[in-house]
C-alpha positions as a Markdown table, in Angstrom:
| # | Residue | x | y | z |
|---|---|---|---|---|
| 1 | Unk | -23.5 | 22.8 | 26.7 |
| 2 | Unk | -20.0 | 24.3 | 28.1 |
| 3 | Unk | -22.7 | 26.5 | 30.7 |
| 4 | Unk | -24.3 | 23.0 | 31.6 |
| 5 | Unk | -20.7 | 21.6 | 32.3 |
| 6 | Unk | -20.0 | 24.3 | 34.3 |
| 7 | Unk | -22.6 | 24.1 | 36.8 |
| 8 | Unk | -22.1 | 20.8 | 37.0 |
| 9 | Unk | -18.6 | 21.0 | 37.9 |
| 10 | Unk | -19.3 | 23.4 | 40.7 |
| 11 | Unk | -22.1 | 21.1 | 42.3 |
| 12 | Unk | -19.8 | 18.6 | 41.9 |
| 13 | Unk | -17.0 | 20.8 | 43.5 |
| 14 | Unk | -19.4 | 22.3 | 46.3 |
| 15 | Unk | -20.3 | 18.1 | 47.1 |
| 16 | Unk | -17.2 | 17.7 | 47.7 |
| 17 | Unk | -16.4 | 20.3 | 50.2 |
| 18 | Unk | -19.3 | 19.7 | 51.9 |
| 19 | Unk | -17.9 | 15.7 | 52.2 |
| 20 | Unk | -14.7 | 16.9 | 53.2 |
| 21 | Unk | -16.4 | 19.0 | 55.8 |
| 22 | Unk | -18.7 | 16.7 | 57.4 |
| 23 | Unk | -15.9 | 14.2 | 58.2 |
| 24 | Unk | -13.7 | 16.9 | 59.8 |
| 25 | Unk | -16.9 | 17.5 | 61.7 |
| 26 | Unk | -17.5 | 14.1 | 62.3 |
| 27 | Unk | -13.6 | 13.8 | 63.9 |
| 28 | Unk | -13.8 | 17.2 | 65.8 |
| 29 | Unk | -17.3 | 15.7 | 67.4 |
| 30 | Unk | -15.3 | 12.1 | 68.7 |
| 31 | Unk | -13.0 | 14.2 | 69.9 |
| 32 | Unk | -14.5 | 16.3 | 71.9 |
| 33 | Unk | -17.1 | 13.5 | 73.1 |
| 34 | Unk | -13.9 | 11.2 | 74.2 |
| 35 | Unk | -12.6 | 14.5 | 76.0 |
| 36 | Unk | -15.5 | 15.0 | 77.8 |
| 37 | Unk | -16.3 | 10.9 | 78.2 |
| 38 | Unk | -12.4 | 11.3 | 80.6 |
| 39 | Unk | -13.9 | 14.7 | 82.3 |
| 40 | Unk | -16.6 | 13.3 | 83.2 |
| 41 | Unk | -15.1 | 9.8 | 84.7 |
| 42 | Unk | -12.5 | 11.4 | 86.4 |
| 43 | Unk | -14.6 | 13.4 | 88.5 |
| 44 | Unk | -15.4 | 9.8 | 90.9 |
| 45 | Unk | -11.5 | 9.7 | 90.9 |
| 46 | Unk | -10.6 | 13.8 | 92.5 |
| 47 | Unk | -8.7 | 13.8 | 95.3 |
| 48 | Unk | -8.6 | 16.9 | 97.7 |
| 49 | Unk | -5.7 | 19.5 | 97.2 |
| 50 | Unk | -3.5 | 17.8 | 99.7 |
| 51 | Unk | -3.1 | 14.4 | 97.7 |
| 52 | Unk | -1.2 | 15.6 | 95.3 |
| 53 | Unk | -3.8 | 13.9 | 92.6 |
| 54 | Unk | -4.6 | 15.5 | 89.2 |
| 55 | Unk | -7.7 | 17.6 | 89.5 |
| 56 | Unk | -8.6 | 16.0 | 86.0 |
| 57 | Unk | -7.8 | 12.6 | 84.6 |
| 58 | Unk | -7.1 | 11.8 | 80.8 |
| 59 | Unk | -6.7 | 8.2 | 80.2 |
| 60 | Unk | -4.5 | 6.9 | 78.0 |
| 61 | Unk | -2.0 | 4.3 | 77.3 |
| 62 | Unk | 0.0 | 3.8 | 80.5 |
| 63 | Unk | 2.2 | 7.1 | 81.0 |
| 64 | Unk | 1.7 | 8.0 | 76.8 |
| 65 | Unk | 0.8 | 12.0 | 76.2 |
| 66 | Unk | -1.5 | 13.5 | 74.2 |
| 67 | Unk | 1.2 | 15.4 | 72.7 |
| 68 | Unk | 4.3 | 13.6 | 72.5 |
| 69 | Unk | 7.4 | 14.2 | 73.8 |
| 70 | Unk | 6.4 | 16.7 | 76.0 |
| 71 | Unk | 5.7 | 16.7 | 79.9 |
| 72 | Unk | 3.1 | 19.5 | 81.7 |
| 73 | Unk | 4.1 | 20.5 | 84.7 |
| 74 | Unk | 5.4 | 24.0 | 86.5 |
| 75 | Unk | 4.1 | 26.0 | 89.4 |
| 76 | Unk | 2.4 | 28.6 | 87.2 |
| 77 | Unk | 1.4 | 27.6 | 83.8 |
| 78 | Unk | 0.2 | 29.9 | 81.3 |
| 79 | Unk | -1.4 | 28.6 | 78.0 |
| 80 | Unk | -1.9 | 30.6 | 75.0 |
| 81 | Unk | -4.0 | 29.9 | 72.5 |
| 82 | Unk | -4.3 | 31.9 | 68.9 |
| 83 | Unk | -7.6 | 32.7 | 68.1 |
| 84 | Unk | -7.1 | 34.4 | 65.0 |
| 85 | Unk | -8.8 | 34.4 | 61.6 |
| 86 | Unk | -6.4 | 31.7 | 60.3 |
| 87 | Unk | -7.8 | 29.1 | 63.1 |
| 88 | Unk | -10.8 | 28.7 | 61.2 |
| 89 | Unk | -9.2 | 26.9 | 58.9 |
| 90 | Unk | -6.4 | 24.5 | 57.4 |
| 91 | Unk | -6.5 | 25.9 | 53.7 |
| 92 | Unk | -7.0 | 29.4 | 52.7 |
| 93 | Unk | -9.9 | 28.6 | 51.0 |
| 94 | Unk | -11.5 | 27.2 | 54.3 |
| 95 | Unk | -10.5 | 30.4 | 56.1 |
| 96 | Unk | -12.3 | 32.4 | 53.7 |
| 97 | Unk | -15.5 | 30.5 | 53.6 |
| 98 | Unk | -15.8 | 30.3 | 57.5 |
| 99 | Unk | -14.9 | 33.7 | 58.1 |
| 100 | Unk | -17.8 | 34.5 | 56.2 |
| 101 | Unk | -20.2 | 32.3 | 58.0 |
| 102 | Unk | -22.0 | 33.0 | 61.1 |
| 103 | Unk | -20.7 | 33.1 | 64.6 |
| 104 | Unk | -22.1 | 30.3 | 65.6 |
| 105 | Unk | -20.6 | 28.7 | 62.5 |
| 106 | Unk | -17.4 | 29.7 | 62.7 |
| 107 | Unk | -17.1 | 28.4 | 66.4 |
| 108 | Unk | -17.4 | 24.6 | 65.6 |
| 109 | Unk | -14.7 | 25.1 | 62.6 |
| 110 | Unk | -13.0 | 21.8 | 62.8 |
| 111 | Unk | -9.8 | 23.1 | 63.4 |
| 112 | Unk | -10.7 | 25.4 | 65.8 |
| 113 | Unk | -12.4 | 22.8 | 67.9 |
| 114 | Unk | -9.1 | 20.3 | 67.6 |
| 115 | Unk | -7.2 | 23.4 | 69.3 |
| 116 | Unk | -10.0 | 23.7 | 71.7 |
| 117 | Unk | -9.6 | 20.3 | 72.9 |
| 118 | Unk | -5.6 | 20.3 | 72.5 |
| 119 | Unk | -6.5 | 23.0 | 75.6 |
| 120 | Unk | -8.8 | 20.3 | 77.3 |
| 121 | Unk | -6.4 | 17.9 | 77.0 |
| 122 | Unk | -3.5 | 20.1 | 78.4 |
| 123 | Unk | -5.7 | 21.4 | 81.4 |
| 124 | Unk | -6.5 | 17.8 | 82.5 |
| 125 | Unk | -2.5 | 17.4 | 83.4 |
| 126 | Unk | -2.4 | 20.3 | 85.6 |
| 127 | Unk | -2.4 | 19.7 | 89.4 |
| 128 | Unk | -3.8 | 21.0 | 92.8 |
| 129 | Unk | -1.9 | 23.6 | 94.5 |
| 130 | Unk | -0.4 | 24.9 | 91.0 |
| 131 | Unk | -1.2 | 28.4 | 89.5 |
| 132 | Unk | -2.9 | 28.6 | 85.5 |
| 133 | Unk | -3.9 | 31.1 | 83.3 |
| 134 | Unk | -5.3 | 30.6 | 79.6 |
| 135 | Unk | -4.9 | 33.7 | 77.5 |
| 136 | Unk | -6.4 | 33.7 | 74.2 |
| 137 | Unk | -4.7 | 36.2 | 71.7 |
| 138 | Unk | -5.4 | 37.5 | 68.3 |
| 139 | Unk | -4.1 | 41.6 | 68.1 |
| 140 | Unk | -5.3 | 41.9 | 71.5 |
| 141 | Unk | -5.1 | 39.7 | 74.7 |
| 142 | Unk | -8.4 | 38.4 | 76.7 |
| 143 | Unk | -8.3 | 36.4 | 79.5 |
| 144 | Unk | -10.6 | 33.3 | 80.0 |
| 145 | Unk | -10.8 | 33.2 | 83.5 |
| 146 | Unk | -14.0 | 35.3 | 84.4 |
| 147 | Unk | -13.1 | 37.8 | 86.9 |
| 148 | Unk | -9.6 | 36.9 | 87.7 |
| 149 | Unk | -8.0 | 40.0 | 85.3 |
| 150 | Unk | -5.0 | 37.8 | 84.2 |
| 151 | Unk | -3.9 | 37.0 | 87.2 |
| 152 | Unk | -2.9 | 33.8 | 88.5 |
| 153 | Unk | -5.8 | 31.3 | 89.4 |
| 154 | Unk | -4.7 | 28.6 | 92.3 |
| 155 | Unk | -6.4 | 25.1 | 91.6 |
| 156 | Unk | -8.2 | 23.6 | 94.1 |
| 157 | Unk | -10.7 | 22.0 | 92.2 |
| 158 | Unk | -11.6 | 21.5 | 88.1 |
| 159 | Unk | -14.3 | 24.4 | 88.1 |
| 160 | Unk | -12.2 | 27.4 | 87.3 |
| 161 | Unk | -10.8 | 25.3 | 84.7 |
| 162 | Unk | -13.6 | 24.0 | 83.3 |
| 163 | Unk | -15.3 | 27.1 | 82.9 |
| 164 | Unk | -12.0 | 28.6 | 81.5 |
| 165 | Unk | -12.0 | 25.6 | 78.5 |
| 166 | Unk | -15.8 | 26.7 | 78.4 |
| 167 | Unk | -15.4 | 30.4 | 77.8 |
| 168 | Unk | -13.0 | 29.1 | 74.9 |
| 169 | Unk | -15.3 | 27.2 | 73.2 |
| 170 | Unk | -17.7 | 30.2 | 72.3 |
| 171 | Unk | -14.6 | 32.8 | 71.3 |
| 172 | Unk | -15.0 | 33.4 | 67.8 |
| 173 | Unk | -11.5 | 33.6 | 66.0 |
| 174 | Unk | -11.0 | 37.0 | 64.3 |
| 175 | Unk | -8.3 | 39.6 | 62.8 |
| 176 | Unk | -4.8 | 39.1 | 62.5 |
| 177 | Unk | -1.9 | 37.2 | 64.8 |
| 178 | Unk | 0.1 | 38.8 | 66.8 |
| 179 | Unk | 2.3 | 36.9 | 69.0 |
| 180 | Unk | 4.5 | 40.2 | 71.0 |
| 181 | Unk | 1.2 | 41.5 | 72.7 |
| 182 | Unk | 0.8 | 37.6 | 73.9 |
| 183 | Unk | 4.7 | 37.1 | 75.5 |
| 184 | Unk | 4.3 | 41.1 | 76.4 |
| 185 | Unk | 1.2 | 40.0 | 78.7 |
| 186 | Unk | 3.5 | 36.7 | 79.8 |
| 187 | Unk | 6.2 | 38.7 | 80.9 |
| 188 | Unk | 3.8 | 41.2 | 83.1 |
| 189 | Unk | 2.8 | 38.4 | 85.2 |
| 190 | Unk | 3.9 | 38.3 | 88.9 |
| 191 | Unk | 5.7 | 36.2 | 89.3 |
| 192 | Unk | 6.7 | 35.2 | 85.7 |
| 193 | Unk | 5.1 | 31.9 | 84.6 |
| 194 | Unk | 8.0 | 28.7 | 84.6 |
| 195 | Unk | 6.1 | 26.9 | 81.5 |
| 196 | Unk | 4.0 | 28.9 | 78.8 |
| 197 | Unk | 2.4 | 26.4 | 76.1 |
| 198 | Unk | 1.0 | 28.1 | 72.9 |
| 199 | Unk | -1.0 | 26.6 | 70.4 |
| 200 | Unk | -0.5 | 28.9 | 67.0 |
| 201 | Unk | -0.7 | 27.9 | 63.6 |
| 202 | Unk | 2.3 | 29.8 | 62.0 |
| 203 | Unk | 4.5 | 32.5 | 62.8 |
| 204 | Unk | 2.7 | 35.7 | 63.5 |
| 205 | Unk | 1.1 | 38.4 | 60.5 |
| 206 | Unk | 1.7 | 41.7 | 63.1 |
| 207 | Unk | 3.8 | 42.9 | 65.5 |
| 208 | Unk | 3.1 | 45.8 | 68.1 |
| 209 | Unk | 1.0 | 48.0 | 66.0 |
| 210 | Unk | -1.8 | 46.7 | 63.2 |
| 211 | Unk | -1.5 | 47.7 | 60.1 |
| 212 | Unk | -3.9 | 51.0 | 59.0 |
| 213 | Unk | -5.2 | 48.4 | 56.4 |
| 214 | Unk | -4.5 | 44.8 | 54.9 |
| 215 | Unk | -1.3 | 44.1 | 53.5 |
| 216 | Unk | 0.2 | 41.0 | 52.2 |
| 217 | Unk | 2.7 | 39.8 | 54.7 |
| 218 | Unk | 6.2 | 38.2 | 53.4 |
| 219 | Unk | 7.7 | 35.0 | 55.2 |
| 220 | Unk | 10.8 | 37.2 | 56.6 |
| 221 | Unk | 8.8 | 40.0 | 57.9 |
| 222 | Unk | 6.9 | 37.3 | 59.6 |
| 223 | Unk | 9.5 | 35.9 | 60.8 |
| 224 | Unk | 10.8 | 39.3 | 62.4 |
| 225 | Unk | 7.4 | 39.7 | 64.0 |
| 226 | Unk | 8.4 | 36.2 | 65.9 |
| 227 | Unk | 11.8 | 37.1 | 67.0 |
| 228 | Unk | 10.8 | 41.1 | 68.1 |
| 229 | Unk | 7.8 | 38.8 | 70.4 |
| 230 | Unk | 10.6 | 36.1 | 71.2 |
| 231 | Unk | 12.1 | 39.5 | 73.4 |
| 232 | Unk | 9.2 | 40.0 | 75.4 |
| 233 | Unk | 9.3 | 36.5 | 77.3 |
| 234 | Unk | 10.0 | 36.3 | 80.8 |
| 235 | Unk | 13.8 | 35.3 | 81.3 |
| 236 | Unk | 13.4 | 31.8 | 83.1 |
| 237 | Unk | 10.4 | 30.5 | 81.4 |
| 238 | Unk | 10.4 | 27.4 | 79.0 |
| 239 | Unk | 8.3 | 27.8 | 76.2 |
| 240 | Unk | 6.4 | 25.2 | 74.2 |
| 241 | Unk | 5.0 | 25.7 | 70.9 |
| 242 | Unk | 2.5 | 23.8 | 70.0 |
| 243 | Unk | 2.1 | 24.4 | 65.9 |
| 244 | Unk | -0.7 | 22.6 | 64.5 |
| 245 | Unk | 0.7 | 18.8 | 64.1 |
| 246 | Unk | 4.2 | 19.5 | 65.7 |
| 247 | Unk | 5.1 | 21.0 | 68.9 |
| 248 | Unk | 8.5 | 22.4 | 69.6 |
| 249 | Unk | 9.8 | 22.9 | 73.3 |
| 250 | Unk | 12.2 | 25.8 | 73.3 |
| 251 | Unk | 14.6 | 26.0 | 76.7 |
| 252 | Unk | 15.1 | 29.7 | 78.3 |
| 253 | Unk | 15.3 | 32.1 | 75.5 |
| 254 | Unk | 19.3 | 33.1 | 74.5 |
| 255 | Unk | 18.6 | 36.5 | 72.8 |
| 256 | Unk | 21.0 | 36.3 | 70.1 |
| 257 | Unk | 17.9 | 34.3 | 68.0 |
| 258 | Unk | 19.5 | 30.7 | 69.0 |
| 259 | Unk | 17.8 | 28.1 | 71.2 |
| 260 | Unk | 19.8 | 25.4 | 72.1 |
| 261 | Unk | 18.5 | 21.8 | 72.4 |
| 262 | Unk | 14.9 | 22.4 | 70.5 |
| 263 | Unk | 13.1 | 19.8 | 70.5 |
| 264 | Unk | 9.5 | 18.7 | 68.8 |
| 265 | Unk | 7.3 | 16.0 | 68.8 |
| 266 | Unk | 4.1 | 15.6 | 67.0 |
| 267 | Unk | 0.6 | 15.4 | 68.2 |
């Protein structure tokens, strides 16, 4: 009898998750359909590079952002997106089942979709004549512009960044975090970018070197990793994190650890 209750506590258990999973699906699925509804509809609306238009058009409600209190703009905007293990999911125990899922699985992880199309969304506000790069970082640094090397890109028109968003879509989040190899790659750029935006889930689980194997990673060691990474930032850039429901704008970096006038807004 106890056996019999067991089992059927863990079909009812594995019902569940399967629920929960389907409407995240279901949410990550509108949201992407809406994002490419606005691609698609704003490409009647492109002006050429001397208008001054946005290459892509998000509509929304009058001048509202996707991600409040926040305004995209700078002549050479990097984005850096996390694409480690942890983006597959929003509970450990959604991490660990993806990570042992397929590939092509682990791609369409809700939340790793939602950050996808956080990227979509952010792309859509960049404008002609303006320099981007998207980085995507776990313990190493890729570049999804094909063939530019992490350089700057100049926009002229929404291919490059289309393609760029595209190339996102199929990276497959793996290994640990670690944020200084991201701001190390920032800070080579020439010239320095003016805004960097980072979408992250946490503070980071490395710093320069990977551990030789896995370790369990305290809070205050995680927070060293952040402020050793917080060093390697280009001097005049203005950083905003953008940490799964809340985004946090910090101004210039002051090295002593303290950022005046932090602001966040959720999105």
């Amino acid at each position: 009898m106890l056996e019999e209750i067991l089992v059927e506590m863990s079909t009812f258990d594995n019902d569940t998750l399967a629920r929960q999973e389907s409407i995240e699906d279901l949410r990550s699925d509108i949201e992407r359909l809406e994002a490419a509804q606005k691609r698609l509809s704003a490409k009647s609306a492109d002006q050429s590079p001397d208008t001054g238009q946005k290459i892509k058009s998000y509509v929304g409600d009058g001048n509202r952002q996707y991600l409040t209190g926040m305004k995209m703009g700078g002549e050479r905007v990097l984005i850096l997106v996390d694409a480690s293990t942890s983006m597959l999911g929003r509970t450990y125990v959604n991490v660990i089942r993806f990570r042992n899922m397929k590939d092509s699985r682990k791609i369409r992880a809700p939340k790793w979709r939602q950050t996808v199309n956080t990227v979509d969304w952010l792309t859509t506000q960049l404008r002609p004549g303006a320099q981007f790069q998207i980085l995507a970082f776990n313990e190493k640094v890729s570049t999804m512009i094909v063939g530019s090397n992490g350089d700057w890109v100049k926009i002229t028109d929404g291919r490059k960044i289309s393609e760029a968003v595209d190339t996102l879509r199929k990276i497959v989040p793996d290994k640990g975090t670690s944020l200084y190899h991201a701001f190390k790659a920032a800070k080579e750029m020439d010239p320095p970018p003016d805004n960097i935006f980072l979408l992250t889930d946490g503070l980071p689980t490395q710093g320069k070197n990977s551990p030789s194997k896995p370790e369990q990673i305290k809070p205050a060691r995680r927070a060293k990793f952040f402020a050793d990474a917080i060093k390697e930032l280009p001097n005049a850039c203005r950083l905003m994190c953008c940490c799964t429901r809340w985004m946090v704008i910090l101004p210039p970096p002051v090295f002593s650890g303290i950022w005046p006038g932090i602001h966040a807004g959720r999105f």
